[in-house]
C-alpha positions in Angstrom: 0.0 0.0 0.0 1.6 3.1 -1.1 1.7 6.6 1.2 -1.4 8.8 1.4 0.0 12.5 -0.8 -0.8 15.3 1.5 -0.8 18.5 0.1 -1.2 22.5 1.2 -3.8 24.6 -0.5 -3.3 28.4 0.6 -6.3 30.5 -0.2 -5.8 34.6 -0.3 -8.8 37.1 -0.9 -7.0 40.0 -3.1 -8.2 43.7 -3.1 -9.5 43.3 -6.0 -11.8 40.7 -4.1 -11.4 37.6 -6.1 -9.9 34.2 -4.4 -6.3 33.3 -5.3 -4.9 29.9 -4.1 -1.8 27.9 -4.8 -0.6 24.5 -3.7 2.5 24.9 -1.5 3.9 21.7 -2.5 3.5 22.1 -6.4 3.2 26.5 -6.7 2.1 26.0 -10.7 -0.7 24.4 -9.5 -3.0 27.6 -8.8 -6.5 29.0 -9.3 -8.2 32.1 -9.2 -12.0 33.0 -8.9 -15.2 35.7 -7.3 -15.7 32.6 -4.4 -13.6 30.5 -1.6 -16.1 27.4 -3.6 -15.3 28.3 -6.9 -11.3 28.5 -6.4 -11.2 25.3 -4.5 -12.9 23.3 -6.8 -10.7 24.5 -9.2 -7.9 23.8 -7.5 -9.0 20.4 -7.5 -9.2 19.4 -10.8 -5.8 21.4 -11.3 -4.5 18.8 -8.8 -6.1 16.2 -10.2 -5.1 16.8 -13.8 -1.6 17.6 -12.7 -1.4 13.5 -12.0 -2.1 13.5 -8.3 -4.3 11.0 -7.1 -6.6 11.5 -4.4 -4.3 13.5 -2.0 -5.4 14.5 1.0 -5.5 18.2 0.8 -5.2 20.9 3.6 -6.7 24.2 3.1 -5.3 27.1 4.8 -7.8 29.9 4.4 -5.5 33.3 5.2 -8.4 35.6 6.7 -8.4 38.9 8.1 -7.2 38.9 11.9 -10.5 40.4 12.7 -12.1 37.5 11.5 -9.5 34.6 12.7 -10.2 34.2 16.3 -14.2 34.2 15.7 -13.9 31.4 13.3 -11.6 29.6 15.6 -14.0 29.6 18.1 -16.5 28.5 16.6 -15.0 25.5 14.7 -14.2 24.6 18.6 -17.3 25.1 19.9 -18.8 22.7 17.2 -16.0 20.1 18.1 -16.8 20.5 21.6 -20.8 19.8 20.9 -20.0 16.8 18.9 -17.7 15.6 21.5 -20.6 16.1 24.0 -23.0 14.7 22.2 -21.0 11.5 21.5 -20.7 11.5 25.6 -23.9 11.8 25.5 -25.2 9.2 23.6 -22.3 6.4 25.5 -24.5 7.6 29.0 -27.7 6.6 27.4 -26.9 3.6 26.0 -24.9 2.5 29.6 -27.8 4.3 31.4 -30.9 1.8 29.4 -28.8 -0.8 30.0 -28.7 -0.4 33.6 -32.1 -0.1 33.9 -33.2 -3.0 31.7 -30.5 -4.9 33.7 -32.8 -3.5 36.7 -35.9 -5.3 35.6 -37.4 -2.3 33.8 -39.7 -2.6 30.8 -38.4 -1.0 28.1 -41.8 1.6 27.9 -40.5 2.7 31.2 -36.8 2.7 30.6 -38.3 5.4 27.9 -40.1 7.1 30.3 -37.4 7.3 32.8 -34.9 8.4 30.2 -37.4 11.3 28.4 -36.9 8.7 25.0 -39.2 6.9 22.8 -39.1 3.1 23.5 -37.8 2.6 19.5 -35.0 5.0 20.6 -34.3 3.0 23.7 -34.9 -0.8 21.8 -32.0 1.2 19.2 -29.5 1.9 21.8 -29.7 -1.5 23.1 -29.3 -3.4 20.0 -26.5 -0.9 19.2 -24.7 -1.7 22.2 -24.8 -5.5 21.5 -21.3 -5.6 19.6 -21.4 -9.0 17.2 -17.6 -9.6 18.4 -18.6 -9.0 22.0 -18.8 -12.6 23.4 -22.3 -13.6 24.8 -23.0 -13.1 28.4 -22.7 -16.5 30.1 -26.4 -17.7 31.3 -26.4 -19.4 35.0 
């Protein structure tokens, strides 16, 4: 199995307000264009027809300093959401089982929960791994 390419595309808004972007790794490999969109799709095929085959590509968006931290923050904030909600989701699933476990139906595992019993029948089955060995019965 051979390497994955990586490659650097910078992206620069110009005064005159159109998108330039090279590829740090390859710098004739560029594109121009009125939209972020636009550029890096043309950058893409410039890639691609430049005999590179399915890189994985890095884009570096160079944007104003008044801009920077705000974008920052919110790409975190979203990757901090989607880390809670995975969290989430493993409590729930360990929380149903506990109850089921517990002699609860699963109508009231719902109830207790604030789910739907289909939600709570999903996060059961989804638990059951089919590599996990079966529990031993006595």
């Amino acid at each position: 199995m051979r390497p994955v390419e990586q490659l650097t595309a910078h992206y620069q808004r110009q005064e005159d307000l159109l998108w330039r972007a090279f590829v740090e790794e390859s710098p004739e490999i560029h594109a121009a264009g009125r939209s972020l969109s636009a550029v890096q799709e043309q950058l893409r095929s410039a890639i691609f027809e430049q005999g590179h085959r399915d890189p994985t590509i890095i884009d570096l968006v160079d944007l104003p300093d008044s801009s920077r931290d705000a974008v920052a923050e919110a790409t975190q904030a979203r990757a901090d959401v989607a880390a809670l909600t995975e969290r989430s989701a493993e409590l729930t699933r360990h929380a149903a089982q506990a109850l089921v476990k517990d002699g609860l139906s699963l109508r009231d595992v719902a109830t207790v929960l604030g789910l739907s019993h289909t939600r709570v029948q999903q996060l059961l089955r989804d638990s059951v791994r089919p590599d996990d060995p079966p529990e031993s019965q006595p």
